[in-house]
Biopython code that builds the backbone (N, CA, C, O; Angstrom):
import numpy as np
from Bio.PDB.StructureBuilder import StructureBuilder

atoms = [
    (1, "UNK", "N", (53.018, 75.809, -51.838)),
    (1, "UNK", "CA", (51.996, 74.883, -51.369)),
    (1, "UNK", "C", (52.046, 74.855, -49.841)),
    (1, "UNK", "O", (53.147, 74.695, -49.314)),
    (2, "UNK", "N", (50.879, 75.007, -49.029)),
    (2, "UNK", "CA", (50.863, 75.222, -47.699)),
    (2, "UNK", "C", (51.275, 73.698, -47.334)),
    (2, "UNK", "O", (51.211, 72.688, -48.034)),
    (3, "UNK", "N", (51.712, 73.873, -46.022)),
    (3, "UNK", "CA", (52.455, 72.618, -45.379)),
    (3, "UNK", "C", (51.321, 72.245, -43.614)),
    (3, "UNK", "O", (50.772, 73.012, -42.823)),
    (4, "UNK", "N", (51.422, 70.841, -43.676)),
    (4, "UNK", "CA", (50.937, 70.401, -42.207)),
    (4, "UNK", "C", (51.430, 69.266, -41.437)),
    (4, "UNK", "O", (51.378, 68.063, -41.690)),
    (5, "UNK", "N", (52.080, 70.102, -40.122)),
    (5, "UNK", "CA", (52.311, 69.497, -39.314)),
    (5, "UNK", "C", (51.436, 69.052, -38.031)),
    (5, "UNK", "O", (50.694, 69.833, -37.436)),
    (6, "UNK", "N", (51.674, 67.301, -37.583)),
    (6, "UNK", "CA", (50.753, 66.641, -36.959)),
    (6, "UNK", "C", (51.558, 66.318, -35.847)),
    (6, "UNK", "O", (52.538, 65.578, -35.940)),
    (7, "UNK", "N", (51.177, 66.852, -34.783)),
    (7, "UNK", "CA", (51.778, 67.049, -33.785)),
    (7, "UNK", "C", (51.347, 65.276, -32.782)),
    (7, "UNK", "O", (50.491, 64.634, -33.390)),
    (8, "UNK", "N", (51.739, 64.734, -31.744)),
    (8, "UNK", "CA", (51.064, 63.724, -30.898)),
    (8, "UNK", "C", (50.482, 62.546, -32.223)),
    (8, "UNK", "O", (49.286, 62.380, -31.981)),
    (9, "UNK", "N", (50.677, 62.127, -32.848)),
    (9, "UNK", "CA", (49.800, 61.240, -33.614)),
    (9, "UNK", "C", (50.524, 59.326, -33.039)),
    (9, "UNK", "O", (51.590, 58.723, -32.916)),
    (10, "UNK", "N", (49.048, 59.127, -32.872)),
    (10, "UNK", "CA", (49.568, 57.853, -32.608)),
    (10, "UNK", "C", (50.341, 56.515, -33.341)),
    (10, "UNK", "O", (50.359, 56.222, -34.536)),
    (11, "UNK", "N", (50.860, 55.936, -32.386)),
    (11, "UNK", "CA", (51.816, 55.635, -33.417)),
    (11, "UNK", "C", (51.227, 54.281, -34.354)),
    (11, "UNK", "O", (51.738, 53.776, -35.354)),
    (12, "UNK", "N", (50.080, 53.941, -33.697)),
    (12, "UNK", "CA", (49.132, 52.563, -34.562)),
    (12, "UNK", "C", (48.865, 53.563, -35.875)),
    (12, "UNK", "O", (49.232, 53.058, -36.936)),
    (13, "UNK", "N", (48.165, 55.178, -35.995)),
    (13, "UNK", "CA", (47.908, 55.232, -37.117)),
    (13, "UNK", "C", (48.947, 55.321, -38.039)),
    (13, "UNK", "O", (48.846, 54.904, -39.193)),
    (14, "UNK", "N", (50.157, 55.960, -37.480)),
    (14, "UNK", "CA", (51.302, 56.311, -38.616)),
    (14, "UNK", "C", (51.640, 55.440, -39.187)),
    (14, "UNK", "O", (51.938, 55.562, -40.375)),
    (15, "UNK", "N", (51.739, 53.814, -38.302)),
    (15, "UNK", "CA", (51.959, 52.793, -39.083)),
    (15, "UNK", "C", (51.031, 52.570, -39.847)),
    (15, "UNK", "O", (51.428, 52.443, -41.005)),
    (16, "UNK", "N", (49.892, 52.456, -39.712)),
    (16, "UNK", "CA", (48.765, 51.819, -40.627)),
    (16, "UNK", "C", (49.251, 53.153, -42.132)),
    (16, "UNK", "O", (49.078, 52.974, -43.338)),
    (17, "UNK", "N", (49.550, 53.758, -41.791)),
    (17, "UNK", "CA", (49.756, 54.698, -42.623)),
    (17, "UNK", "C", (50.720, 54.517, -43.731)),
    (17, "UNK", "O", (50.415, 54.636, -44.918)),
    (18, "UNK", "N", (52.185, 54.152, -43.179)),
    (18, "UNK", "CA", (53.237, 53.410, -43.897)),
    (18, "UNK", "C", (52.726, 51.988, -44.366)),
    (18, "UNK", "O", (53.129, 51.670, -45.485)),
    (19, "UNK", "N", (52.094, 51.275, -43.865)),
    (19, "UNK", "CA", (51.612, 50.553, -44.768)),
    (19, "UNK", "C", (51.080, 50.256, -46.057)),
    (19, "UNK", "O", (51.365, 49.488, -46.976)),
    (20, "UNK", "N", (49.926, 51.406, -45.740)),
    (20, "UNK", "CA", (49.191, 51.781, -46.806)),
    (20, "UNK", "C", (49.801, 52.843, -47.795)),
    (20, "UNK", "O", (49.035, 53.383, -48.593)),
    (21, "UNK", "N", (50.766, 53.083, -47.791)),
    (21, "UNK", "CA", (51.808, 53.777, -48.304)),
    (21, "UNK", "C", (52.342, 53.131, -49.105)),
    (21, "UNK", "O", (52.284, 53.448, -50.292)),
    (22, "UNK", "N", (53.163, 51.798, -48.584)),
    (22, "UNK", "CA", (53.629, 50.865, -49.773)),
    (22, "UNK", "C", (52.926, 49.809, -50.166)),
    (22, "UNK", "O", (53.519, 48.791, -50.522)),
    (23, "UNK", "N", (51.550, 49.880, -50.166)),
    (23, "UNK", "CA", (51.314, 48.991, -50.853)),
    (23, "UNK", "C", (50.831, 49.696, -51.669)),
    (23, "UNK", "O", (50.977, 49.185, -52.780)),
    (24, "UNK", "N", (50.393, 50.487, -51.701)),
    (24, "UNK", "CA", (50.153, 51.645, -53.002)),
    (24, "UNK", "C", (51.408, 52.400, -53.537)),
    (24, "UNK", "O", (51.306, 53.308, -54.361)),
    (25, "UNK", "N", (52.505, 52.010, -53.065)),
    (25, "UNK", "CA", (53.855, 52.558, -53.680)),
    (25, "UNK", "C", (53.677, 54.023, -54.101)),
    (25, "UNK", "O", (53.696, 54.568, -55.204)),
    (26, "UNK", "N", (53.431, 54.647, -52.383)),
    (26, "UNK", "CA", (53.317, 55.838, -52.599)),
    (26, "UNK", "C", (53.935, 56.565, -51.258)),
    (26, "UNK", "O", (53.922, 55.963, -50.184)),
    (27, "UNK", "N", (54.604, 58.203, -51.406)),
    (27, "UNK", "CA", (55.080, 58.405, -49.734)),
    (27, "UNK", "C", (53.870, 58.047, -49.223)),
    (27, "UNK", "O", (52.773, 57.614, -49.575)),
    (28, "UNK", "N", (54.764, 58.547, -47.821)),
    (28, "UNK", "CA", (53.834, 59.007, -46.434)),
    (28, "UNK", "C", (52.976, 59.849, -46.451)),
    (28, "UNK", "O", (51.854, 59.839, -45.944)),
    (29, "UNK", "N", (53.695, 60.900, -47.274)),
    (29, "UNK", "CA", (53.130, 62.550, -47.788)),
    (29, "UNK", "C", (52.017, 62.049, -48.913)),
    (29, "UNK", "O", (50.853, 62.397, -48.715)),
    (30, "UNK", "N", (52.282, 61.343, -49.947)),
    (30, "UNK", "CA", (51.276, 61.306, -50.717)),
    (30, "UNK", "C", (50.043, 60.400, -50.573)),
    (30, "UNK", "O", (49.103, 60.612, -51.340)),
    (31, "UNK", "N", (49.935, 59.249, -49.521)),
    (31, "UNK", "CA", (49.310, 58.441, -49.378)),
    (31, "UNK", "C", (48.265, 59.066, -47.884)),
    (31, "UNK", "O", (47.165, 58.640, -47.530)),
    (32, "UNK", "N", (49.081, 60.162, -47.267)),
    (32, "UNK", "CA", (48.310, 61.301, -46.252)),
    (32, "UNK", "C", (47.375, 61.982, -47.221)),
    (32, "UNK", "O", (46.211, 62.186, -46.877)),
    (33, "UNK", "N", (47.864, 62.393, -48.557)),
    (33, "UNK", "CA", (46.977, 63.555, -48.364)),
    (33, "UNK", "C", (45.688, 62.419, -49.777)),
    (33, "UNK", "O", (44.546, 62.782, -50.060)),
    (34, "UNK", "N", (46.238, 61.398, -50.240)),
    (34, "UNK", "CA", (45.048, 61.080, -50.668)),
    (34, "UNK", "C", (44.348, 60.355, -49.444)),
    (34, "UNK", "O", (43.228, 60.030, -49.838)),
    (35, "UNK", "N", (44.493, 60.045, -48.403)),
    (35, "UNK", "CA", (43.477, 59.522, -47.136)),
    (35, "UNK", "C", (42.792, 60.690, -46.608)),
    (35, "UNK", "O", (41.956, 60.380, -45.758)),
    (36, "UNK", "N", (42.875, 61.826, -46.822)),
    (36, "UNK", "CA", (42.216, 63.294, -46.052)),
    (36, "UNK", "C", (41.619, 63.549, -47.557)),
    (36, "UNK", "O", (40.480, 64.008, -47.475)),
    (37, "UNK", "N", (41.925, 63.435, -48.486)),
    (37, "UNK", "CA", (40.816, 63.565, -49.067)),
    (37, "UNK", "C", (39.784, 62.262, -49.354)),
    (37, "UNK", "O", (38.717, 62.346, -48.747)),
    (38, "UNK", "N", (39.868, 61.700, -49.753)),
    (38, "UNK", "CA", (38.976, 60.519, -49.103)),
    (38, "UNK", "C", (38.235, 60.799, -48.027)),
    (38, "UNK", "O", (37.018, 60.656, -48.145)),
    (39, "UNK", "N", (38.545, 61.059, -47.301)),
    (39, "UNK", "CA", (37.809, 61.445, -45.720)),
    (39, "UNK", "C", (37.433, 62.645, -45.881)),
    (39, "UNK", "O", (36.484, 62.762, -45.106)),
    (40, "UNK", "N", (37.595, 63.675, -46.440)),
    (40, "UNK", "CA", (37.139, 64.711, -46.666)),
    (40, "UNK", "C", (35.602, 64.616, -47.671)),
    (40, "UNK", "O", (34.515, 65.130, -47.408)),
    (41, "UNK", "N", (35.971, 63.809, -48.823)),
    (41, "UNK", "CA", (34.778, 63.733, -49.714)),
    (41, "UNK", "C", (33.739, 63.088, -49.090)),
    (41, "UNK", "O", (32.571, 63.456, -48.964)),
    (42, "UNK", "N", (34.375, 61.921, -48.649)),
    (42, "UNK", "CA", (33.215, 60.787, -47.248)),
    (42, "UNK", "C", (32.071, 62.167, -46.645)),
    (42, "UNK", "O", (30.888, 62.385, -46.904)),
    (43, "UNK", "N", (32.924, 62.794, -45.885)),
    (43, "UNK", "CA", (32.385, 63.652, -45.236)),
    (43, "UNK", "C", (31.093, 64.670, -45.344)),
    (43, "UNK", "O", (30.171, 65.146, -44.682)),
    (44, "UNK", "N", (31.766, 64.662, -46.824)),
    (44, "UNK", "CA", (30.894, 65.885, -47.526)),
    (44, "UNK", "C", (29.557, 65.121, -47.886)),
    (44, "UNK", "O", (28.427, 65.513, -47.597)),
    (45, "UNK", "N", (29.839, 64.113, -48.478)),
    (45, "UNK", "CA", (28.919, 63.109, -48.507)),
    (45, "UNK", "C", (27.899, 62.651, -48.188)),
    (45, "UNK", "O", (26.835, 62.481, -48.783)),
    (46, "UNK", "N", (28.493, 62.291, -46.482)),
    (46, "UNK", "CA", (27.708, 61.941, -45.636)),
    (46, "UNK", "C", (26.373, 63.109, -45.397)),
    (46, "UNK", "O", (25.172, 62.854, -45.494)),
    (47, "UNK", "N", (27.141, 64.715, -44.989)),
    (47, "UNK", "CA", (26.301, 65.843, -45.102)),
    (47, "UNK", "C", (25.422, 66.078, -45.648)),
    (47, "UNK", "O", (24.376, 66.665, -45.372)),
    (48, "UNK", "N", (25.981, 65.407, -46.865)),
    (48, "UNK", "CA", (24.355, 65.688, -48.044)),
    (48, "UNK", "C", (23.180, 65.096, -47.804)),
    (48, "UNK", "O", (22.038, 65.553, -47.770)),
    (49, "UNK", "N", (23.818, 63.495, -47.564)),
    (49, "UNK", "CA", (23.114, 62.545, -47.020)),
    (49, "UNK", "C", (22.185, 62.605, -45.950)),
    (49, "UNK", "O", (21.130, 61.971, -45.975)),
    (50, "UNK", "N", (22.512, 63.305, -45.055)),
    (50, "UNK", "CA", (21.694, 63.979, -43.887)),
    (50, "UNK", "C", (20.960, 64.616, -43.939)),
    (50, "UNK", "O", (20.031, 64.500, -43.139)),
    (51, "UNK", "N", (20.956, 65.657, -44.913)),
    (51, "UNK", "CA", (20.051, 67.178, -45.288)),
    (51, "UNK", "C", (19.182, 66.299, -46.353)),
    (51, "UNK", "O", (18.029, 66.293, -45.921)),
    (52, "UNK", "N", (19.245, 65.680, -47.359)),
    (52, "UNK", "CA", (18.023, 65.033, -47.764)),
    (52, "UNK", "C", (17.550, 63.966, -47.084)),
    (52, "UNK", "O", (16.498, 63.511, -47.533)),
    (53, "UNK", "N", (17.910, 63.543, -46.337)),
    (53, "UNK", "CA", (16.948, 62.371, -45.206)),
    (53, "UNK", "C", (16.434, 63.268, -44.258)),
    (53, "UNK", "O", (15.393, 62.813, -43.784)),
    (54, "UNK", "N", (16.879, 64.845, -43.580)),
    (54, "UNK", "CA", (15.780, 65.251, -42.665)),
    (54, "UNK", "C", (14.844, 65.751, -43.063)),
    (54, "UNK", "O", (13.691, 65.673, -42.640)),
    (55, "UNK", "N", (15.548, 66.710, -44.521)),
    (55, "UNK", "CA", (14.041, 67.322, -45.872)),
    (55, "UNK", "C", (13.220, 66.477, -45.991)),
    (55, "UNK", "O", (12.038, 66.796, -45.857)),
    (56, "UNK", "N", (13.759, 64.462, -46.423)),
    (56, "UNK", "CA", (12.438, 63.913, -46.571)),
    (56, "UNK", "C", (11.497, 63.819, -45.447)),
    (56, "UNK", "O", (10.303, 64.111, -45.514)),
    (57, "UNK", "N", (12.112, 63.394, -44.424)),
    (57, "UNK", "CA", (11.497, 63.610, -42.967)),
    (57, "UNK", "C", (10.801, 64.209, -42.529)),
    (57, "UNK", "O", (9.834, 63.764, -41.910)),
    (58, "UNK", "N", (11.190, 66.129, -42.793)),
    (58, "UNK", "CA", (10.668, 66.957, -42.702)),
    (58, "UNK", "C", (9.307, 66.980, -43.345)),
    (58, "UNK", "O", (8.273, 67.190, -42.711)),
    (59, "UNK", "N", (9.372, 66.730, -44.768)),
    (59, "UNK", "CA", (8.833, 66.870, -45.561)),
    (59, "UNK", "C", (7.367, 65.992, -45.756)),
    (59, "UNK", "O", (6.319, 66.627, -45.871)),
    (60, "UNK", "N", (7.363, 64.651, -45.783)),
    (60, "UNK", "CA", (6.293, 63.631, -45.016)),
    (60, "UNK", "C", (5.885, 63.551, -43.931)),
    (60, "UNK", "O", (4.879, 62.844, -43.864)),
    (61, "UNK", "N", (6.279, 64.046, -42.831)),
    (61, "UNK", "CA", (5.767, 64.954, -41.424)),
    (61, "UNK", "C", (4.766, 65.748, -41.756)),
    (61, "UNK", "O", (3.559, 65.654, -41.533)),
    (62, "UNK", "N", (5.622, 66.828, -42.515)),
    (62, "UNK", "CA", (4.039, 68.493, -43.223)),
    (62, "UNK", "C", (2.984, 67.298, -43.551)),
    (62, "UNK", "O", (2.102, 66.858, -42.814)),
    (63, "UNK", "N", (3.307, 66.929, -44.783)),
    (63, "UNK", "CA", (2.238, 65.738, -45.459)),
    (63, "UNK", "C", (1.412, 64.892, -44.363)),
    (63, "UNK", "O", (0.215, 65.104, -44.166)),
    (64, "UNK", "N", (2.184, 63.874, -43.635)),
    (64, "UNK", "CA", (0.838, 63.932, -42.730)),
    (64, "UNK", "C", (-0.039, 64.291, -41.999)),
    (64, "UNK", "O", (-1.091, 63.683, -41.805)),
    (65, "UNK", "N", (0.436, 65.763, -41.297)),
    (65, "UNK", "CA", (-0.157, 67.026, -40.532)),
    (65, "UNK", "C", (-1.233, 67.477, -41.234)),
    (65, "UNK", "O", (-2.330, 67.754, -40.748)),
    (66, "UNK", "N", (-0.834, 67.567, -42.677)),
    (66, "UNK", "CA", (-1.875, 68.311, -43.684)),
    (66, "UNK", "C", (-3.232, 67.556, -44.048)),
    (66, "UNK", "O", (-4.307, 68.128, -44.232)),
    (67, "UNK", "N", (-2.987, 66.012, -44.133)),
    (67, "UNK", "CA", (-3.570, 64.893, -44.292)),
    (67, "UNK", "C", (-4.145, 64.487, -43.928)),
    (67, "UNK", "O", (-5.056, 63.902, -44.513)),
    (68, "UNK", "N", (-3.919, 64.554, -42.277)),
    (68, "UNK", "CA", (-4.278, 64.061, -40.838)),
    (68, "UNK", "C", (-4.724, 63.047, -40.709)),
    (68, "UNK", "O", (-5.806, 62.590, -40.340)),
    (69, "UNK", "N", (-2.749, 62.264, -41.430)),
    (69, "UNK", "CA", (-2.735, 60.887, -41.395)),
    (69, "UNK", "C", (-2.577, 60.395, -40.008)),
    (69, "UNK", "O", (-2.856, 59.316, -39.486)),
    (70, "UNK", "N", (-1.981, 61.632, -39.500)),
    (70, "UNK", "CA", (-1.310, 61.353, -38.038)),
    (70, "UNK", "C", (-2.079, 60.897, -36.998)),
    (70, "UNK", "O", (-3.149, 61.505, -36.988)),
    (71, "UNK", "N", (-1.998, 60.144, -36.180)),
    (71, "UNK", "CA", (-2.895, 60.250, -34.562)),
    (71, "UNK", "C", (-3.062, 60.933, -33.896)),
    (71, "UNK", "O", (-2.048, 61.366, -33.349)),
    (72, "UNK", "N", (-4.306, 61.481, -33.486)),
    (72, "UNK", "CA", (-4.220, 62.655, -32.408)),
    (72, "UNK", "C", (-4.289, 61.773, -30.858)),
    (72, "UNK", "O", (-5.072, 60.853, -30.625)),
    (73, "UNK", "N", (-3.306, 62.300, -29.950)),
    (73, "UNK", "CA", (-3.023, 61.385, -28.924)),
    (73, "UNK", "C", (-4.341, 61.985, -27.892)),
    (73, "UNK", "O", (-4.691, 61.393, -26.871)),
    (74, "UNK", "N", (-4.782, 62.884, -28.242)),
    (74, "UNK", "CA", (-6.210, 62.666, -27.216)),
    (74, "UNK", "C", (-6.894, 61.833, -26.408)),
    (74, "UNK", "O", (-6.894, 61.722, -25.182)),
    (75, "UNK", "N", (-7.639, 61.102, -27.493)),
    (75, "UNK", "CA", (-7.746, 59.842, -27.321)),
    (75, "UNK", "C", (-7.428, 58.498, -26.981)),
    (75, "UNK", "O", (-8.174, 57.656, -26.480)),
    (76, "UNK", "N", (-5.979, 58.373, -27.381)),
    (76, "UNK", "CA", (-5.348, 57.539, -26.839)),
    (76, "UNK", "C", (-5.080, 57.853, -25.459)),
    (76, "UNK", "O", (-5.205, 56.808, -24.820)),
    (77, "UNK", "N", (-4.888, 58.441, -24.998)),
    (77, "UNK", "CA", (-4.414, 58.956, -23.706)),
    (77, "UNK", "C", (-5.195, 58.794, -22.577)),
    (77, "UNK", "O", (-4.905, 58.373, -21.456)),
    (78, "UNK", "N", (-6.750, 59.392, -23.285)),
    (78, "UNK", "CA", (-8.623, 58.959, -22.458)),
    (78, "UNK", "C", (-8.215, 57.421, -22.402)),
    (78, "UNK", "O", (-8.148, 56.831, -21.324)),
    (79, "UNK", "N", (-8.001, 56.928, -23.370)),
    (79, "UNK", "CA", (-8.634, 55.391, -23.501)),
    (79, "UNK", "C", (-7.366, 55.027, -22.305)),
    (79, "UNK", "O", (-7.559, 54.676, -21.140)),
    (80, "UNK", "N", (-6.495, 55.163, -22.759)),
    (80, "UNK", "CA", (-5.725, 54.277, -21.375)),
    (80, "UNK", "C", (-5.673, 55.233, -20.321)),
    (80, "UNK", "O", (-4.617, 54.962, -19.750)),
    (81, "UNK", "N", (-6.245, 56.274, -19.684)),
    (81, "UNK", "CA", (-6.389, 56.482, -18.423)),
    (81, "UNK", "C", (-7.892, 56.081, -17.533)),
    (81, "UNK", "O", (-8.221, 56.261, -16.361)),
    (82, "UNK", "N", (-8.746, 55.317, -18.983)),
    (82, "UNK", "CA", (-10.015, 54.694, -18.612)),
    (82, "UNK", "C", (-9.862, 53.052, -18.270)),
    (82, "UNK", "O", (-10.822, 52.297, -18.124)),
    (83, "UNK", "N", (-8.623, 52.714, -18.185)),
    (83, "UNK", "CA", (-8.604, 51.523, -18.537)),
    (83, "UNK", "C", (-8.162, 50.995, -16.718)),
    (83, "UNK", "O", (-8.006, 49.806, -16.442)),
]
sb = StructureBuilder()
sb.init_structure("model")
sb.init_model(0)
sb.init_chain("A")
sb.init_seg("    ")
for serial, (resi, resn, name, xyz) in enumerate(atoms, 1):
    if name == "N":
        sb.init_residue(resn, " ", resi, " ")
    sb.init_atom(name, np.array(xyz, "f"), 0.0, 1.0, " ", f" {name:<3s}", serial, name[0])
structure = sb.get_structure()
């Protein structure tokens, strides 16, 4: 099983770390690597989360272009440089 060493780590997280260690009555080692995964899945998560909010984005953008729900700033632009 590959091994990792954490070189400089501060010392607020290591504690928060031992903490959360025994109160889950678990090592250092085992309560590390379920917090990196946790943070790992978060992560992945979040990613997904992103790529279908810019698709929808993307996606109702085309739709109003196609629609021409949108404003064309032409006009707006005449009207307040007439103003």
């Amino acid at each position: 099983m590959p091994s990792l060493q954490v070189r400089d780590l501060p010392e607020h997280i290591y504690q928060k770390i031992v903490q959360l260690a025994d109160a889950e009555r678990r090592s250092i080692t085992q309560e590390t690597i379920v917090l990196l995964e946790k943070a790992l899945e978060i992560e992945k998560q979040n990613k997904e989360h992103r790529e279908v909010l810019f698709n929808s984005i993307l996606n109702e953008t085309n739709n109003n272009y196609q629609n021409h729900n949108v404003l064309d700033p032409v006009p707006l632009i005449r009207e307040d440089r007439e103003r």
